[in-house]
LUMGU-989451 format. One line per 8 residues: number of its first residue (from 0); their letters; for each residue z, y, x of C-alpha. Coordinates in Angstrom, 1 decimal. Last residue first. Example, Ala and Ser with C-alpha at 12.3 -4.5 7.8 and 13.67 -1.06 7.14 Angstrom:
BEGIN
1> sa> 7.1,-1.1,13.7 ~ 7.8,-4.5,12.3
END
This chain:
BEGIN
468> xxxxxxxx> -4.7,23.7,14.2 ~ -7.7,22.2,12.9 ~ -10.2,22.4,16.6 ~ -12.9,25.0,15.7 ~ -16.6,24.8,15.9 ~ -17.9,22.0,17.7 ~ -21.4,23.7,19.2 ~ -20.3,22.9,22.9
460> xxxxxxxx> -21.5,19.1,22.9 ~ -25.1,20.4,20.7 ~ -25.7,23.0,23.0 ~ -25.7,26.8,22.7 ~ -26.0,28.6,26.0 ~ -29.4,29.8,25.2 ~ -28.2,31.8,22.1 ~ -25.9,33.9,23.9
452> xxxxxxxx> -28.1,34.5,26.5 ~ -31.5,35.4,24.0 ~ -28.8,37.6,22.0 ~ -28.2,39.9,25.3 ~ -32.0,40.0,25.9 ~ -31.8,41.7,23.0 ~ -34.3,40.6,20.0 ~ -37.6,39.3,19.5
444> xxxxxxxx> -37.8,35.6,19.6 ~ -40.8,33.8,22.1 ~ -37.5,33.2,24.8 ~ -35.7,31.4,21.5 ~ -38.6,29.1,21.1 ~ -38.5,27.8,24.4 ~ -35.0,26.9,24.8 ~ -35.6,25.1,21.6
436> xxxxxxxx> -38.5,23.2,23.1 ~ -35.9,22.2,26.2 ~ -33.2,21.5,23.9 ~ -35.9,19.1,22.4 ~ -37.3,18.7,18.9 ~ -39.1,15.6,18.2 ~ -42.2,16.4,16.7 ~ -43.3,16.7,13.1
428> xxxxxxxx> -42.2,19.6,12.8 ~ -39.2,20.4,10.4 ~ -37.0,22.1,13.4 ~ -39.8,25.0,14.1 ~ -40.3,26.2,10.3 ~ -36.9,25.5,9.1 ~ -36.0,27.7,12.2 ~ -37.9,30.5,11.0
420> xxxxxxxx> -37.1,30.0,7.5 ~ -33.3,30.2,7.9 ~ -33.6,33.7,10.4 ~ -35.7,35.3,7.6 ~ -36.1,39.0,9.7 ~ -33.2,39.3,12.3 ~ -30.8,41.3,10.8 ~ -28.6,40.5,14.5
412> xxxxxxxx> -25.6,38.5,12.1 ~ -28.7,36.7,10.8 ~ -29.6,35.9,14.0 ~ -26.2,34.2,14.7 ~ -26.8,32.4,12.1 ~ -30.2,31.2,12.8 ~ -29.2,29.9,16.2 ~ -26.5,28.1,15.2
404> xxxxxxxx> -27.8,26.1,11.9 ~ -30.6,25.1,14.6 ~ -28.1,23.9,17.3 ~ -28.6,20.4,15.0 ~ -32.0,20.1,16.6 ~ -30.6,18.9,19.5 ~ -30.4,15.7,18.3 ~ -31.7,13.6,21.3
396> xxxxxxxx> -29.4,15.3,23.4 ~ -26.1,14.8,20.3 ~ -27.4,11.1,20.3 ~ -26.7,10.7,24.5 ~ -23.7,12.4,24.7 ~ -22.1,9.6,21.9 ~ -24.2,6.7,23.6 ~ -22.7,8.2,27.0
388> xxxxxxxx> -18.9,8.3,25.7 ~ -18.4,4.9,23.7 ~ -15.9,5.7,21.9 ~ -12.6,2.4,22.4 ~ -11.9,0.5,19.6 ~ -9.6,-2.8,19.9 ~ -5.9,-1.1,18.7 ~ -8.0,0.3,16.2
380> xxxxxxxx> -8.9,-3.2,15.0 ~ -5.3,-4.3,14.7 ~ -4.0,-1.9,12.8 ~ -6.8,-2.3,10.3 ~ -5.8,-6.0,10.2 ~ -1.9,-5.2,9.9 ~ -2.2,-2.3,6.6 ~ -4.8,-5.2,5.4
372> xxxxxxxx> -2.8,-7.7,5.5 ~ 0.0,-5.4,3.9 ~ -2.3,-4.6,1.2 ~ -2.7,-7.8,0.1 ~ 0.9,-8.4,0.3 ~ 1.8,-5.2,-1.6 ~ -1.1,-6.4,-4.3 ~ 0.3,-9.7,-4.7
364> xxxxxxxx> 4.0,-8.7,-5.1 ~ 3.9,-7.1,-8.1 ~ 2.7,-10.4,-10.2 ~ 6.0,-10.9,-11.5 ~ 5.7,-8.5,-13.3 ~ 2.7,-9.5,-15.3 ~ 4.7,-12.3,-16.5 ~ 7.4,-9.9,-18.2
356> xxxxxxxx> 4.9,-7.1,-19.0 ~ 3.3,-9.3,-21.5 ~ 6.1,-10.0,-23.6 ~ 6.1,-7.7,-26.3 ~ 8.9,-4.2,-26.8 ~ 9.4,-1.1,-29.4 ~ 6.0,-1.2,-30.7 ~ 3.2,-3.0,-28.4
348> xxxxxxxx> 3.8,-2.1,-25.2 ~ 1.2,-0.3,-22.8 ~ 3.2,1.1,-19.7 ~ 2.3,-1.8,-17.7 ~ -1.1,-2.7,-18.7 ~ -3.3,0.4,-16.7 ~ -0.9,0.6,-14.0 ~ -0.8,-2.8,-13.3
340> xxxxxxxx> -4.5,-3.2,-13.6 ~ -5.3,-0.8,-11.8 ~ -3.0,-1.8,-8.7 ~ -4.4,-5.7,-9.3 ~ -8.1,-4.1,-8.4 ~ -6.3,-1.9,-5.4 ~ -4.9,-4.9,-3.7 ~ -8.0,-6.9,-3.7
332> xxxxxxxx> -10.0,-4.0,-1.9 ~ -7.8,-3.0,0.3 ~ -7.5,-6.9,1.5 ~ -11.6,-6.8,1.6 ~ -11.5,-3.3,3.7 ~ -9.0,-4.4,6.2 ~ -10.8,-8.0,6.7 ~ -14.0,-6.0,7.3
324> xxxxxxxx> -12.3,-3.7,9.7 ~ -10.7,-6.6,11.7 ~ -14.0,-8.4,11.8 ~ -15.9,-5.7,13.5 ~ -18.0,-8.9,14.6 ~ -18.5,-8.6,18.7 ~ -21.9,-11.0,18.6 ~ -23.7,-11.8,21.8
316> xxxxxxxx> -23.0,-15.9,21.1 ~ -25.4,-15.7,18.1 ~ -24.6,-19.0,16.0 ~ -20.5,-19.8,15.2 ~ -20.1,-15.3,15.6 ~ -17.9,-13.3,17.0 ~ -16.1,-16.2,19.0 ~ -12.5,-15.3,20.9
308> xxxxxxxx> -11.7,-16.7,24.4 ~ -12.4,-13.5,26.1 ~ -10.3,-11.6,24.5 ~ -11.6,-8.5,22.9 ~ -12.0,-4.9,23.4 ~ -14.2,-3.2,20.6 ~ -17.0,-0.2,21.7 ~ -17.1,2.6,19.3
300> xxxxxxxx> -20.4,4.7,18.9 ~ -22.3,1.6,19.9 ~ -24.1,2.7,15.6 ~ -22.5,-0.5,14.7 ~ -19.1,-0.2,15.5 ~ -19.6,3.6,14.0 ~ -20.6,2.1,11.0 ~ -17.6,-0.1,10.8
292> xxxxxxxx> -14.8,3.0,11.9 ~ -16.5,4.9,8.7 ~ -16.2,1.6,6.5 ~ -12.7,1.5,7.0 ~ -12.2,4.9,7.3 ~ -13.3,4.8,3.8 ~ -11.4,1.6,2.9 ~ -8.3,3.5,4.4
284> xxxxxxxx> -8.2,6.2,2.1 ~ -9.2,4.1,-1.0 ~ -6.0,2.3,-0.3 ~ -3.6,5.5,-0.1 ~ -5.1,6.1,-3.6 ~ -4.3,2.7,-4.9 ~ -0.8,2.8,-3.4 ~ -0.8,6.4,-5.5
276> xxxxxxxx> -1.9,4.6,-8.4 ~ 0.6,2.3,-8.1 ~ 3.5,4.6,-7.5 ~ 2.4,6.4,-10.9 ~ 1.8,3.3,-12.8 ~ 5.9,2.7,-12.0 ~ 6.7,6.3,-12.7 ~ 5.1,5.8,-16.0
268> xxxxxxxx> 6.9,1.9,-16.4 ~ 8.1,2.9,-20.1 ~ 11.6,1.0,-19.0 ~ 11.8,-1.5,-21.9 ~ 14.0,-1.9,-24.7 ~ 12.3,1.7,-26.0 ~ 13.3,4.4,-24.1 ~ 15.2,7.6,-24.1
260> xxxxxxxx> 17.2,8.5,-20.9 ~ 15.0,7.2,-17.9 ~ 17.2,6.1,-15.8 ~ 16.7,7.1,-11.9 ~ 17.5,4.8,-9.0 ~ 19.5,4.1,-6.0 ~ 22.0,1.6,-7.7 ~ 25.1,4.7,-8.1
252> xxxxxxxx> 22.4,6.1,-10.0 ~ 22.0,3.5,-12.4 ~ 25.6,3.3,-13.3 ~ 26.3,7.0,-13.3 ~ 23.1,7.3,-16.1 ~ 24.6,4.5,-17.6 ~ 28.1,5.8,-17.9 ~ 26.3,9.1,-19.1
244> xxxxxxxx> 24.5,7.5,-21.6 ~ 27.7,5.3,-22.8 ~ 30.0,7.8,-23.7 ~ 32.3,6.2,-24.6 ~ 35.0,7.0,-28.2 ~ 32.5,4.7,-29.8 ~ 34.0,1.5,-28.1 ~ 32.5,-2.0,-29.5
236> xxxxxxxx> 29.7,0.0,-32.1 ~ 28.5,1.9,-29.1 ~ 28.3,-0.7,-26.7 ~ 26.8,-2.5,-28.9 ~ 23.5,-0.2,-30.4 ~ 23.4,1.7,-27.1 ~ 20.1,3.2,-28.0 ~ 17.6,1.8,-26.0
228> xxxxxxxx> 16.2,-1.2,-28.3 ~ 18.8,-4.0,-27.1 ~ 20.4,-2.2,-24.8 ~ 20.3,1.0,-23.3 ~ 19.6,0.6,-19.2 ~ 16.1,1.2,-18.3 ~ 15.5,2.0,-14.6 ~ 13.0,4.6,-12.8
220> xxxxxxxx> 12.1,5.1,-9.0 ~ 11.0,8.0,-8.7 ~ 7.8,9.1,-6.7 ~ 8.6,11.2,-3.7 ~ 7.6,8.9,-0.7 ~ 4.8,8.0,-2.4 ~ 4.0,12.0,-2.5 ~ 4.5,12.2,1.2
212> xxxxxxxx> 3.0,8.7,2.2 ~ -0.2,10.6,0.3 ~ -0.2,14.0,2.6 ~ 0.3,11.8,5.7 ~ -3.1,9.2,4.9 ~ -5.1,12.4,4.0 ~ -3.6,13.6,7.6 ~ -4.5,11.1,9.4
204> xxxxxxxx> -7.8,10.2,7.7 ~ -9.2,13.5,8.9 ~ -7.8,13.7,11.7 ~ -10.2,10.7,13.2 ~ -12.8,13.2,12.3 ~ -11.1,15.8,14.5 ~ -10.7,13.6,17.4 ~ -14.1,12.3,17.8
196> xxxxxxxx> -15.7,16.3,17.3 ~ -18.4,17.7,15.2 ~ -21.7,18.4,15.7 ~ -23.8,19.8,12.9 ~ -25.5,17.3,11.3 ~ -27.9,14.4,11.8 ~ -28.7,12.4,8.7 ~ -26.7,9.7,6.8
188> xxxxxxxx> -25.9,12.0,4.1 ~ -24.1,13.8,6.2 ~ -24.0,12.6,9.8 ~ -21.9,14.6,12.3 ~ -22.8,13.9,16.3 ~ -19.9,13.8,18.6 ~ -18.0,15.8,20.6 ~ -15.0,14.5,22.7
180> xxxxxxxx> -12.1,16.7,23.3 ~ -9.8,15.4,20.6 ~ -10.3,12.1,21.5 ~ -6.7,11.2,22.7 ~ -4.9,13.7,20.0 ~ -7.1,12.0,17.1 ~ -6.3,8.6,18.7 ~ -2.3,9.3,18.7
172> xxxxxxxx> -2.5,10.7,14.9 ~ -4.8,7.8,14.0 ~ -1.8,5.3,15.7 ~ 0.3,7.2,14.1 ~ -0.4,6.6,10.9 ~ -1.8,3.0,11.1 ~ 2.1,2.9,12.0 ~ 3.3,5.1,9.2
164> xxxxxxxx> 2.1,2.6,6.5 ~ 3.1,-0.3,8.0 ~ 6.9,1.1,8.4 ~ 6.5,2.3,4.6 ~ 5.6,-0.8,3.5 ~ 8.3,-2.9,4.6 ~ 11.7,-1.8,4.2 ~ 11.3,1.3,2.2
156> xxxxxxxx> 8.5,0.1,0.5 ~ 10.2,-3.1,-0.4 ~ 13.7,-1.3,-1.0 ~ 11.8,0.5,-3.9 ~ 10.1,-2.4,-5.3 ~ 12.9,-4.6,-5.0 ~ 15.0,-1.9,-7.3 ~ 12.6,-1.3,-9.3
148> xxxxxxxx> 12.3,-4.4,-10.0 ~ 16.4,-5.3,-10.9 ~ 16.6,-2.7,-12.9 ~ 13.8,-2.9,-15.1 ~ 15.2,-6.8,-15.3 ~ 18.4,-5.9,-15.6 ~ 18.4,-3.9,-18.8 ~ 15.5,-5.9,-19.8
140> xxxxxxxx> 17.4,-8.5,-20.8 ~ 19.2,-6.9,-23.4 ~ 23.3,-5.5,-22.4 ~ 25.8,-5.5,-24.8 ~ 28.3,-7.5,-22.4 ~ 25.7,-8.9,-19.6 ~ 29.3,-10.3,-18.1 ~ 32.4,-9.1,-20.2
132> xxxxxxxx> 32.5,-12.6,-22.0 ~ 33.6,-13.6,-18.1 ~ 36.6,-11.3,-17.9 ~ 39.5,-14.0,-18.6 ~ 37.7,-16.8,-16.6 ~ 38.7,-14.9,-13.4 ~ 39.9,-17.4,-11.3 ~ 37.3,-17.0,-8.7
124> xxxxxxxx> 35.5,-20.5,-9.4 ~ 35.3,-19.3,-12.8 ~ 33.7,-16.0,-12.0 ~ 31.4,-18.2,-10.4 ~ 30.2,-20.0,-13.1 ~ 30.0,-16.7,-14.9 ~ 27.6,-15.4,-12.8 ~ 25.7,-18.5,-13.1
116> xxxxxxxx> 26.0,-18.4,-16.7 ~ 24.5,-14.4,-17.1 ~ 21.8,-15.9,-14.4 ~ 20.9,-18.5,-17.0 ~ 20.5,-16.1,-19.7 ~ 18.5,-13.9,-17.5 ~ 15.8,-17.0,-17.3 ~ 15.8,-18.1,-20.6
108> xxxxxxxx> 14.3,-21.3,-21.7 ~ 18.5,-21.8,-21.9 ~ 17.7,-25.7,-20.4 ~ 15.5,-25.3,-18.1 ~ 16.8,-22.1,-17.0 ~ 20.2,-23.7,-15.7 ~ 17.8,-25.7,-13.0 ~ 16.3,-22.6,-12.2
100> xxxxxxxx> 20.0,-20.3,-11.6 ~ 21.3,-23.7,-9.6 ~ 18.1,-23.5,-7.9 ~ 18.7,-19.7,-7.1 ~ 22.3,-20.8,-5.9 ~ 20.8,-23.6,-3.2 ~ 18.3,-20.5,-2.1 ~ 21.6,-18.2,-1.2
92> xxxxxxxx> 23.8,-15.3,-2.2 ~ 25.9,-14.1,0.0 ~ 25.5,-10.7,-1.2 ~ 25.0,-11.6,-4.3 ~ 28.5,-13.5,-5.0 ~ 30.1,-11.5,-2.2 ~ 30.3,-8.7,-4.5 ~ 32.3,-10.5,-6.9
84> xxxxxxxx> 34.7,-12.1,-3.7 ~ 34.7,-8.0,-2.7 ~ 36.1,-6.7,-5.6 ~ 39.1,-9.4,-6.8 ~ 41.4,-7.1,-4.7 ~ 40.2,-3.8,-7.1 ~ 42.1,-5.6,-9.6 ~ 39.9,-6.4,-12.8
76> xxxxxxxx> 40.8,-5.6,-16.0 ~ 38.5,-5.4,-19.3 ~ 40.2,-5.9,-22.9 ~ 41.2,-2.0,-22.3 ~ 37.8,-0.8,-21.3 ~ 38.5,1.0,-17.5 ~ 35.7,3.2,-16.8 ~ 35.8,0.9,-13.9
68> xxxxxxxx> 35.9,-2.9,-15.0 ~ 32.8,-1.9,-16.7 ~ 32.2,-0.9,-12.8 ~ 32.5,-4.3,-11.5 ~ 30.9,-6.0,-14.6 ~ 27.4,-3.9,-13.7 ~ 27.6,-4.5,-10.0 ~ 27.8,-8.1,-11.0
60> xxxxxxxx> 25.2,-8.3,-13.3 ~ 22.9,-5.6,-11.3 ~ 23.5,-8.3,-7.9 ~ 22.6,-11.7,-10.2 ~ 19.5,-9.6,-10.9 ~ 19.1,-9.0,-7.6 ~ 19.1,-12.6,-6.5 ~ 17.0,-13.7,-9.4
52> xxxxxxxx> 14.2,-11.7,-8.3 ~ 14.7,-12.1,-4.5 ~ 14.3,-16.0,-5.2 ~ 11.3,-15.8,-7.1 ~ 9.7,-14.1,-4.6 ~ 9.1,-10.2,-4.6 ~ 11.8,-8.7,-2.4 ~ 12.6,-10.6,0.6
44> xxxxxxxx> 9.2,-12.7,0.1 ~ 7.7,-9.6,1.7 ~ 8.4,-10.3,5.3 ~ 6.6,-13.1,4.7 ~ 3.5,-11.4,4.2 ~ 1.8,-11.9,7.9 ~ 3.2,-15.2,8.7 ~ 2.4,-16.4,5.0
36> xxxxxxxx> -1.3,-14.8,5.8 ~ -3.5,-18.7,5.5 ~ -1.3,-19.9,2.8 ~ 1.2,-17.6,0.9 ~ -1.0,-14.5,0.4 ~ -4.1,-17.1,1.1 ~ -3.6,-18.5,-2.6 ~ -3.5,-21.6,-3.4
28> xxxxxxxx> -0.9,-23.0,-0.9 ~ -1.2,-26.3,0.5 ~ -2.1,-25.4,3.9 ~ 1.3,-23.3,4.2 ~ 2.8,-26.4,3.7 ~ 6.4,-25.7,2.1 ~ 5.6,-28.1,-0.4 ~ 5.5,-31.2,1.2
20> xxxxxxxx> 7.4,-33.8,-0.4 ~ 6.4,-33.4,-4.0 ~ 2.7,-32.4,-2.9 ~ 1.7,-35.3,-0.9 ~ 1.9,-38.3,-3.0 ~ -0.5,-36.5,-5.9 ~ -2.2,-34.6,-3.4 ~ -3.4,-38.4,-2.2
12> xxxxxxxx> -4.3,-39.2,-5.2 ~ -6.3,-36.6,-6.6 ~ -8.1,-37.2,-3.1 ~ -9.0,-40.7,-4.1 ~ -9.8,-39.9,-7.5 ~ -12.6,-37.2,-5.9 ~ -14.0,-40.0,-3.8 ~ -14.5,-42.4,-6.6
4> xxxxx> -15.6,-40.1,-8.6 ~ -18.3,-38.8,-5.9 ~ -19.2,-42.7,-5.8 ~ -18.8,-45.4,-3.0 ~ -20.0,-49.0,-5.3
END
């Protein structure tokens, strides 16, 4: 007899044949980062797949031997004409090598010990089994590892994220500038406020998102190069007369990044929580004009452009979904719960080193990839928004009660007589206040007819204040 078992050991079975010969499947994947986005995140696989790990760490190994070769250590010499095949190594390196790298790794249970033998693998293909005990020569794991991260992390931004970023940049800077003349009711606290304009408010997240990109933009990118605890122990006890911080220092800056001088055997990861708070922070930004752009969607403040194929909803054929912002806002969302968490585990280590940061690591792409679906999702839904001009016109009329801040100002620039309470007192009727009623009122006030002009040309579409310069 048919059972659920049944049916459930029929499917086990059929993953069972399928998986070994079909892993590339997007449909396969577990997680929508390398599944149902792969086309979206793939640029990303350049710096934080398996593959881009052990490729720059094969590239700091080499890089590393090259300028040992440099300082020059007696027992060390390599002609400058052997420089480019030992470059070539991780500059040509390919996906066949990285399995050579994994296949090595099952059998050290190390992974940087099996890149230190595939280096020297190829040092013996280049004739240059003389140098080879020079390769990772007093060096701890984690001298390439917080070097070779950092460095993926920093070209990843570079590469990647900060081209994203500064498009959903400019295309806020080129909507502010589009709508810049187009007034618009204010709402704080969800109730009508004092008029404010389209552009302006789209400003707002513009230059937040600027003034964050700047600070990512300065945030160092920090290595740990010392050894086995930090302090040099065997290059030091092999040739005292070095001076090994400063040939570390050179080292690591000749990479693109900073050391940080006095460490444990890892890289403290501060400037690394600091980047990830401030991807966090840039996150926030963008759920809150998220969320801002998705209540205007739903107030007819924004109309969306769509193609005339695409469903909104499987049951109500009227629906327009703001889909794009709600896909935004959920991506942002992920991203920034694995950003805390990075920067709250990373630089906690128990004494002078544990394990946890190793595996956690790895895990550094997830957020960028979330974070680049959303960077592309927003993108696309403000490429769909258009403001709906008459529904915006039409909610400053039938707020015209908003003039009322105004009007009692500019009284109280006359010494009118409790200017606040008198307009408290006519715009808290219970009545819906017209321009026309206000027009009214202001004719019953006793001041210069000079005043009554003034304050009769206040609207709520002229009553904008000041465009940011």
């Amino acid at each position: 007899m048919f059972t659920q078992h049944t049916e459930e050991l029929r499917i086990k079975d059929y993953f069972c044949r399928l998986l070994p010969i079909d892993m590339t499947n997007s449909l396969l994947a577990i997680s929508p980062v390398d599944g149902r986005y792969a086309t979206v995140t793939q640029p990303l696989t350049e710096y934080f797949s398996e593959y881009a790990l052990i490729r720059e760490r094969v590239k700091v190994e080499v890089r590393y031997l090259i300028a040992l070769s440099q300082i020059p250590l007696p027992q060390l010499k390599i002609d400058v004409k052997h420089f480019d095949a030992l470059r070539a190594i991780y500059r040509n390196f390919t996906v066949e090598d990285a399995e050579w790298v994994k296949k090595a790794e099952k059998t050290t249970n190390h992974d940087v010990k099996a890149v230190e033998y595939f280096v020297k693998e190829k040092l013996d293909n280049l004739g240059l089994s003389d140098v080879k005990e020079f390769v990772h020569f007093g060096l701890t794991s984690q001298d390439i590892n917080n070097t070779a991260m950092p460095l993926l992390t920093k070209h990843s931004l570079s590469e990647v994220m900060l081209p994203a970023l500064t498009d959903v940049e400019q295309k806020l800077i080129t909507l502010s500038l589009n709508w810049k003349d187009i007034p618009m009711l204010a709402h704080t606290h969800g109730q009508p406020a004092s008029p404010t304009l389209l552009g302006k408010e789209i400003r707002v997240f513009s230059e937040r998102l600027k003034n964050q990109i700047d600070l990512l933009k300065a945030v160092l990118h920090s290595a740990k190069f010392g050894g086995a605890t930090g302090n040099f122990n065997a290059h030091h006890v092999a040739y005292p007369e070095i001076n090994w911080p400063a040939f570390a220092d050179n080292f690591v800056s000749s990479l693109g990044l900073s050391r940080t001088a006095c460490t444990t055997q890892i890289e403290p990861y501060d400037n690394a929580a600091t980047l990830f708070d401030n991807l966090k922070r840039i996150n926030t930004i963008l759920i809150d004009l998220c969320r801002d752009v998705w209540t205007y969607i739903s107030m007819n403040y924004f109309s969306q452009t769509i193609a005339a194929n695409e469903t909104g909803s499987s049951a109500m054929p009227h629906k327009v979904n703001p889909i794009d912002f709600e896909n935004a806002e959920g991506n942002f969302g992920i991203a920034n719960a694995w950003f805390e968490f990075l920067a709250a585990k990373l630089p906690v280590s128990r004494m002078q080193r544990d394990l946890t940061d190793s595996t956690v690591l790895r895990n550094t792409g997830v957020p960028f990839a979330h974070t680049l679906i959303a960077l592309k999702s927003l993108l696309k839904g403000l490429n769909k928004i258009s403001p709906n001009e008459k529904v915006l016109n039409d909610d400053l009329n039938n707020n015209a009660a908003v003039i009322a801040e105004a009007i009692q100002t500019i009284l109280r620039r006359e010494g009118f007589k409790n200017p606040y309470e008198t307009l408290k007192e006519l715009t808290r009727k219970n009545e819906h206040i017209t321009l026309e009623k206000i027009h009214a009122f202001i004719q019953t006030l006793q001041v210069d007819d000079r005043v009554k002009k003034e304050l009769l040309q206040i609207t709520p579409q002229n009553y904008t204040g000041v465009q940011p310069s």
